[in-house]
BALO-665682 format. One record per residue: residue number from 1; residue in one letter; x, y, z of N, C-alpha, C, O in turn. Coordinates in Angstrom, 3 decimals. Layout:
N
[NUM,'A',[X,Y,Z],[X,Y,Z],[X,Y,Z],[X,Y,Z]];
...
END
This chain:
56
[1,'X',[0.801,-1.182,0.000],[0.000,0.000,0.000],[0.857,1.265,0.000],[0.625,2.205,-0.759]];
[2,'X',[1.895,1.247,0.915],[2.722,2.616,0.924],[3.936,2.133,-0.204],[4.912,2.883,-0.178]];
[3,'X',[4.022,1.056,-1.135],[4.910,1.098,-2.308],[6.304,0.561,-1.592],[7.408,0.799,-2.082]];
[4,'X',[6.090,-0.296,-0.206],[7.511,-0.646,0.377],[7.855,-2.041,0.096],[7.136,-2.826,0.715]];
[5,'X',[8.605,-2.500,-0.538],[9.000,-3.954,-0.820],[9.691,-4.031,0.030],[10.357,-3.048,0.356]];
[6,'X',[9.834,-5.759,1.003],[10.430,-5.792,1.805],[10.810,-7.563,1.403],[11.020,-8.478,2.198]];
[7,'X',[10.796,-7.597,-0.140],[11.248,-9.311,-0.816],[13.041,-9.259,-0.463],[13.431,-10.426,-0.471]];
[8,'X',[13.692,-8.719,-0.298],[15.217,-8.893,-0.402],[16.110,-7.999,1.409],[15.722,-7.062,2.107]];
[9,'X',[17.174,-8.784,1.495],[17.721,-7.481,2.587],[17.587,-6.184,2.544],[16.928,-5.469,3.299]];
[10,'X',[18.460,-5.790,1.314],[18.721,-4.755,1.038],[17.407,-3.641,1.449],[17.471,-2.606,2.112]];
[11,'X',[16.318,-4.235,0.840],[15.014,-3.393,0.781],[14.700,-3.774,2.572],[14.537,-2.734,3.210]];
[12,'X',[14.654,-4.369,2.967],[14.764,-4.417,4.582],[15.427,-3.315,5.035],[14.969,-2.271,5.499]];
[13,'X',[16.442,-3.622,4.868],[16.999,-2.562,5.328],[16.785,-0.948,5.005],[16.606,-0.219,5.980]];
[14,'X',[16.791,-0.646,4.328],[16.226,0.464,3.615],[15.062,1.123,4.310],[14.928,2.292,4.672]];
[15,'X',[14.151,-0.041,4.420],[13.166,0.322,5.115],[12.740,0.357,6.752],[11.768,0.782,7.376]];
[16,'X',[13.843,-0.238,7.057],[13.997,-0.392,8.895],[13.659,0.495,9.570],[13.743,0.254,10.774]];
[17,'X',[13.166,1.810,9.204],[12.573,2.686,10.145],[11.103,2.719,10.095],[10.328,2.925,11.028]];
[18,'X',[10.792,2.435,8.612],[9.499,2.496,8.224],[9.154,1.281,8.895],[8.151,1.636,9.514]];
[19,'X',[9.351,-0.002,9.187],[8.777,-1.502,9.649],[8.822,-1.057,10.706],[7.822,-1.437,11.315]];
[20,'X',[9.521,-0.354,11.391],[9.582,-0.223,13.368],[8.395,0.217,13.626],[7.523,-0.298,14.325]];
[21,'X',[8.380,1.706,12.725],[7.405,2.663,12.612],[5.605,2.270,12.649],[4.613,2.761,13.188]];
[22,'X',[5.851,1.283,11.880],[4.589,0.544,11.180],[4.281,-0.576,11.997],[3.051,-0.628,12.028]];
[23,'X',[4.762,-1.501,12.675],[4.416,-2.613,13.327],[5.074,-2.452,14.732],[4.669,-3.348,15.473]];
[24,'X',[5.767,-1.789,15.218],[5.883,-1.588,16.838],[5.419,-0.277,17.049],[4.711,-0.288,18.056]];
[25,'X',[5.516,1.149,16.426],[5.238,1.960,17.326],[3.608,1.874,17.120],[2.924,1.164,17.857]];
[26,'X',[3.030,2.680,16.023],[1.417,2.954,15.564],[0.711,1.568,15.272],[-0.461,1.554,14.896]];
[27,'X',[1.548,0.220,15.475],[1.093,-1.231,15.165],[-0.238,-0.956,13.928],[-1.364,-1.308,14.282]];
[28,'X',[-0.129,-0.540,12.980],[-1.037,-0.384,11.448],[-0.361,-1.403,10.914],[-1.035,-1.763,9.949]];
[29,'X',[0.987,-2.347,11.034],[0.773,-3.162,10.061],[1.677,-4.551,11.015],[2.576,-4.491,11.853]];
[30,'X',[0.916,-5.742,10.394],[0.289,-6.052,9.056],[-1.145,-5.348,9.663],[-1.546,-5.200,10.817]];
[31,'X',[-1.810,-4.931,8.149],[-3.276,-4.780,8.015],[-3.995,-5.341,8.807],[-3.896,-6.545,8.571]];
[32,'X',[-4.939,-5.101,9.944],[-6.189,-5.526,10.419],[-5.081,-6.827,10.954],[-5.634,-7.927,10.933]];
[33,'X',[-3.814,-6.847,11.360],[-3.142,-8.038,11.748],[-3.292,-9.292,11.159],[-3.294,-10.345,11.796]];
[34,'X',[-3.435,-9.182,9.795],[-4.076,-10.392,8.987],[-3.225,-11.645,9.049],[-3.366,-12.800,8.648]];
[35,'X',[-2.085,-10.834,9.846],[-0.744,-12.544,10.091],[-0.969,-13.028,11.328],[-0.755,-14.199,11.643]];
[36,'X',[-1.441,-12.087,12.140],[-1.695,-12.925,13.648],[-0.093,-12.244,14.438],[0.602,-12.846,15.256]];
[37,'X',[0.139,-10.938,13.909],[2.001,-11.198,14.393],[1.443,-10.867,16.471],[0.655,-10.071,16.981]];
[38,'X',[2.089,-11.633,16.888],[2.038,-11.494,18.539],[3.126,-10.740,18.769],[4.123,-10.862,18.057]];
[39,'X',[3.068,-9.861,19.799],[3.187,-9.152,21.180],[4.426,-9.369,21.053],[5.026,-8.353,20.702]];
[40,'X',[5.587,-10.989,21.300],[6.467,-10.983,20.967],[7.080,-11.053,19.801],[8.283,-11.298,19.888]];
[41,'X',[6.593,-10.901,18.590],[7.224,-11.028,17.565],[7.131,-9.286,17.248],[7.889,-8.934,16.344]];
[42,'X',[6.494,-8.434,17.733],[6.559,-7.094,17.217],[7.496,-6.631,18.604],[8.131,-5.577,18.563]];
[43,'X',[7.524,-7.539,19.867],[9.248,-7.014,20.584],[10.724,-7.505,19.561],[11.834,-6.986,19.444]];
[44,'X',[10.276,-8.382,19.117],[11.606,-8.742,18.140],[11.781,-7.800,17.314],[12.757,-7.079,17.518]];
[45,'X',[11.056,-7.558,16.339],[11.187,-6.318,15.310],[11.419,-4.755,16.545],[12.380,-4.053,16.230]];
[46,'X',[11.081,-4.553,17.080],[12.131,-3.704,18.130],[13.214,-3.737,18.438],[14.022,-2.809,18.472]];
[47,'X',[13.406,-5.248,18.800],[14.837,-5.144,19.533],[15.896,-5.409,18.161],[17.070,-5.041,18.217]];
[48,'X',[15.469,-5.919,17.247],[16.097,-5.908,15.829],[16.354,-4.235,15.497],[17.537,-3.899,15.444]];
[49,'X',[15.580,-3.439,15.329],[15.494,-1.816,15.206],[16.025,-1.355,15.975],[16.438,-0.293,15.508]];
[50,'X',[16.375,-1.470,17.117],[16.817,-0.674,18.238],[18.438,-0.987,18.363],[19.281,-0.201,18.795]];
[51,'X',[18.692,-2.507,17.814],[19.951,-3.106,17.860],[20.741,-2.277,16.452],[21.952,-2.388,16.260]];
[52,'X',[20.071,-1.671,15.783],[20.672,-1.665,14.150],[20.275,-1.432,12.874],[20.492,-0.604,11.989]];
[53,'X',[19.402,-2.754,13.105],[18.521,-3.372,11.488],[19.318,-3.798,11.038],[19.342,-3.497,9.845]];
[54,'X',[20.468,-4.699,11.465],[21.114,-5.571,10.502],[20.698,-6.527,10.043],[20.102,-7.301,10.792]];
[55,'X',[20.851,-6.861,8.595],[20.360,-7.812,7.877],[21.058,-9.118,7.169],[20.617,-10.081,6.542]];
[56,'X',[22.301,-8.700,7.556],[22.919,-9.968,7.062],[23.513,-10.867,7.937],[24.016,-11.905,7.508]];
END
């Protein structure tokens, strides 16, 4: 919807502020949570963001 590919690292990375942004702080994504992501899997994507966003 916002045009962010997130198929490869590189584009991960790229986008590592926008995924923090989007699924830990304002939690809008995934959509309507259509993956089911839990409580701890959006602390992981934190502590991944907060550590860096390293991807390789």
């Amino acid at each position: 919807m916002k045009n962010i590919r997130l198929d490869s690292a590189d584009r991960i990375g790229q986008h590592a502020q926008n995924v923090y942004q989007q699924v830990v702080v304002t939690r809008q994504m995934p959509m309507n949570n259509a993956s089911g992501i839990t409580e701890a899997e959006r602390a992981t994507i934190a502590r991944w963001f907060l550590a860096g966003a390293k991807v390789d």
